[in-house]
C-alpha positions as a printed Julia matrix, in Angstrom:
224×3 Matrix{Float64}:
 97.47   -8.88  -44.57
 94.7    -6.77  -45.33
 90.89   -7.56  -46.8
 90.09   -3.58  -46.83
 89.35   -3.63  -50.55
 88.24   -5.41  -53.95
 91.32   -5.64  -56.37
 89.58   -7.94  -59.04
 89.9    -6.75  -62.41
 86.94   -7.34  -63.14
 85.5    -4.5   -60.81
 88.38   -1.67  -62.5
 87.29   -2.35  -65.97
 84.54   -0.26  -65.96
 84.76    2.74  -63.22
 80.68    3.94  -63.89
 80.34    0.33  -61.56
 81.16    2.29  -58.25
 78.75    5.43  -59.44
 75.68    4.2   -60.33
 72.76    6.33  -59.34
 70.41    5.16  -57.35
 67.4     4.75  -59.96
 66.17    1.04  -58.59
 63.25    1.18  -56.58
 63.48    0.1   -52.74
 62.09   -3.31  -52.25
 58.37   -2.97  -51.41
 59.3    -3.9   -47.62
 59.94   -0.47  -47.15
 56.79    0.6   -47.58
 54.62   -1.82  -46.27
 55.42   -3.75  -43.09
 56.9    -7.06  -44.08
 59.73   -8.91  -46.35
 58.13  -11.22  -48.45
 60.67  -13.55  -48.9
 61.45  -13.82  -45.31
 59.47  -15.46  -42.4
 57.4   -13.7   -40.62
 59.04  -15.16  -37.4
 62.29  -13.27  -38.45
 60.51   -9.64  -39.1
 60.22   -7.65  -36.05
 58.32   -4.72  -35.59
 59.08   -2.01  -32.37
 61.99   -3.99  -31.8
 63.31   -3.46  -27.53
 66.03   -4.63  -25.14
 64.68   -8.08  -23.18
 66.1    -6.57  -20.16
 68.4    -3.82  -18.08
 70.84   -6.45  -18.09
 70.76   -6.66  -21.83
 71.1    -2.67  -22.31
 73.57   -2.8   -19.65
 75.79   -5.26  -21.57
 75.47   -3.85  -25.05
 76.21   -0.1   -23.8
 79.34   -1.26  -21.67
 80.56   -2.99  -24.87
 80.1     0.12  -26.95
 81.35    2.3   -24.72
 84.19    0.85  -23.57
 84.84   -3.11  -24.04
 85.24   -2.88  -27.98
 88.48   -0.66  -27.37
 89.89   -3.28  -25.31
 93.11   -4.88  -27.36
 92.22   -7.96  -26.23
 90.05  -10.9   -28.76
 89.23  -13.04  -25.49
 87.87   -9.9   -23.31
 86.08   -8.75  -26.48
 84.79  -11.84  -27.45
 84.08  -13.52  -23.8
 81.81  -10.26  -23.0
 79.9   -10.42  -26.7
 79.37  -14.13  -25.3
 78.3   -13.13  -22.19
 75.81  -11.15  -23.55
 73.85  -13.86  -25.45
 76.02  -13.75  -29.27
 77.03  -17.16  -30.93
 80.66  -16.7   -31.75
 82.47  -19.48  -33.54
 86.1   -20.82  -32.92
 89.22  -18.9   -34.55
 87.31  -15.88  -35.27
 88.57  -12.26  -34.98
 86.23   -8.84  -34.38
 88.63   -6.27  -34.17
 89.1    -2.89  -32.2
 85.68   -0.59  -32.41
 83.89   -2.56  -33.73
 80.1    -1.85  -32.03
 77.02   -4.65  -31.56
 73.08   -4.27  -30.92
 71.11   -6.53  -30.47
 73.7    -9.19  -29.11
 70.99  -11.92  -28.67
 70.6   -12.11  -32.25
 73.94  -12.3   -33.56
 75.47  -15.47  -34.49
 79.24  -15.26  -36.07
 80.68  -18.73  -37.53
 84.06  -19.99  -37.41
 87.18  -18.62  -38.52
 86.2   -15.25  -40.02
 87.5   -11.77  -39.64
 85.55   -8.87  -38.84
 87.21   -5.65  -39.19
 87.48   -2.46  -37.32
 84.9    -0.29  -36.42
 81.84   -2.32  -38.08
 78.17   -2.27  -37.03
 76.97   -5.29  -36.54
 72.97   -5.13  -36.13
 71.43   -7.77  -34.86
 68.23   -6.69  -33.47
 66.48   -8.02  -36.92
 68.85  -11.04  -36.31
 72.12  -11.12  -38.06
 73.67  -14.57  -38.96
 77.41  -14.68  -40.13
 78.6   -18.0   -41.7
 81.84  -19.65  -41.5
 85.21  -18.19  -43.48
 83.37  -14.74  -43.88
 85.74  -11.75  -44.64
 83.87   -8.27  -43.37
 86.53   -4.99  -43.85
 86.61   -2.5   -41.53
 83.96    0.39  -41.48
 81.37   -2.12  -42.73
 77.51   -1.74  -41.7
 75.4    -4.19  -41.36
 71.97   -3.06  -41.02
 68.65   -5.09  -40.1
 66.51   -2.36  -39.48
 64.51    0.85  -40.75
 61.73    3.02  -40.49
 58.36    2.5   -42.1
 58.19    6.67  -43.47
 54.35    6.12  -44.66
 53.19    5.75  -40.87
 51.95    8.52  -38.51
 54.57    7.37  -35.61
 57.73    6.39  -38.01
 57.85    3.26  -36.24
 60.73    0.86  -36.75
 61.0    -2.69  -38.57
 63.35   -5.4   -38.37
 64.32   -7.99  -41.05
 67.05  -10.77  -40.95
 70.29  -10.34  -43.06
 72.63  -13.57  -43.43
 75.92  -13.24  -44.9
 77.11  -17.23  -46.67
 80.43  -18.44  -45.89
 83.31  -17.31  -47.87
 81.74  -13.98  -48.61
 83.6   -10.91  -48.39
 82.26   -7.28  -47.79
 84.61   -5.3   -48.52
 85.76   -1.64  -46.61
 83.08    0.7   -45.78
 79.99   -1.28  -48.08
 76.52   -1.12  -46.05
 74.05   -4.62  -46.33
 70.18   -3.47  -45.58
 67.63   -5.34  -43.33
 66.1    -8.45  -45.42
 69.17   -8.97  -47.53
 70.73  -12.53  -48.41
 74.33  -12.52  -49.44
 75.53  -16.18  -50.81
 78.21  -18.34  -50.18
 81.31  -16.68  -51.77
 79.9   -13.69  -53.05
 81.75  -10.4   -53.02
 80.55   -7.17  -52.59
 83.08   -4.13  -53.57
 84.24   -1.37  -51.13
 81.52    1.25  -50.8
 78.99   -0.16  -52.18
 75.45    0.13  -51.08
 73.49   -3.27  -50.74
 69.14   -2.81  -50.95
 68.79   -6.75  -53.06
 70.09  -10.26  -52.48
 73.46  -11.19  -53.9
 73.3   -15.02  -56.03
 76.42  -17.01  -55.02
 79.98  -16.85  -55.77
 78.5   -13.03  -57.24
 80.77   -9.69  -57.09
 78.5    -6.75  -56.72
 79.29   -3.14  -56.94
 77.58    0.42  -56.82
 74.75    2.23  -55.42
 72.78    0.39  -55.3
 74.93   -2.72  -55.44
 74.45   -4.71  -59.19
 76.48   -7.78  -60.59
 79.76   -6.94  -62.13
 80.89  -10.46  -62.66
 81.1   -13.64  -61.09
 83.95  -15.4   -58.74
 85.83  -18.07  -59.52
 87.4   -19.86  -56.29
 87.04  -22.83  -54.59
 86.95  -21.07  -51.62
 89.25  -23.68  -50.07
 90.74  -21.12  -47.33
 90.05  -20.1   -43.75
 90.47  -15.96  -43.21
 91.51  -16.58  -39.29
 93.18  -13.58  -39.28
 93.28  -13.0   -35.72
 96.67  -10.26  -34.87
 97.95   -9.59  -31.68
 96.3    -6.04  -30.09
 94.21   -5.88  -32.35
């Protein structure tokens, strides 16, 4: 079983969907220094490790933990280091975190091989999510207009029974709803409506999904 790509017709009809240039304008967040259509509370600005435990934990995962074929080690130290992980979910082999304190992952979904997760903006994961390996998930940037290129943080929250498929990248201060789909490669700068399937660079609406999204993606192989 395999959720590395996007299959749907509707995505092969027309090929120009995966090639769009990228002629839409960056959200205004990028210039200035906050989201608008996020609380202030989740925008962080200069964004640092709480402690040397933290940095100690996160580095020791990256470094060495993640390539552990083990879900419980894996999972137990992301735990340990202050992320919400749900029951009967999977992150697989390579797979690095930052920010660990602000990463919450619901149940039973599957996280694929060597992702990012970024959770120093805070990242929050609903349940039944399908992320393909080689995904990014970003919540940060630089502000380039600034004399010391200082960093910002926004939230990004991924709704249950998305999917993102292989190798796509979600920016800081994005929104993807519940059961939307978002096609391999594909570059993600806007929120995504519900039960949407996105594609391109930047990532627009190629046609909607129609599911009940009555399913649980524990997809949780051994060694893995």
């Amino acid at each position: 079983m395999t959720h590395d790509a996007v299959t749907d017709e509707s995505l092969l009809d027309d090929s120009s969907a995966l090639n769009q240039a990228a002629d839409t304008p960056r959200p205004a967040f990028y210039d200035n220094q906050e989201a608008p259509h996020l609380d202030s509370e989740c925008v962080h600005r200069n964004w640092r490790h709480s402690d040397k435990r933290e940095v100690l934990m996160e580095r020791l995962f990256n470094w060495a933990v993640t390539y552990v074929p083990s879900h419980t080690v894996r999972q137990t130290w992301l735990r340990l280091s202050g992320a919400t992980i749900g029951k009967n979910t999977s992150i697989m082999l390579g797979t690095k975190v930052i920010g660990p304190l602000s990463l919450t992952v619901g149940n039973n979904c599957s996280i694929g091989s060597r992702c990012l997760l970024d959770g120093r903006g805070t990242l929050t994961i609903d349940d039944d999510v399908v992320v393909a390996s080689d995904v990014q998930l970003i919540t940060g940037h630089h502000i380039v207009n600034t004399d010391d290129f200082h960093g910002h943080y926004n939230a990004v929250h991924i709704g249950h029974h998305a999917w993102i498929a292989s190798r796509a990248t979600v920016l800081d201060g994005v929104d993807i709803g519940a059961g939307a789909v978002v096609a391999a490669c594909s570059l993600v700068r806007f929120d995504v409506e519900p039960m949407t399937i996105v594609a391109g660079i930047p990532a627009k609406p190629t046609g909607k999904r129609d599911s009940t999204l009555e399913y649980h993606p524990d997809y949780r192989p051994l060694l893995y």
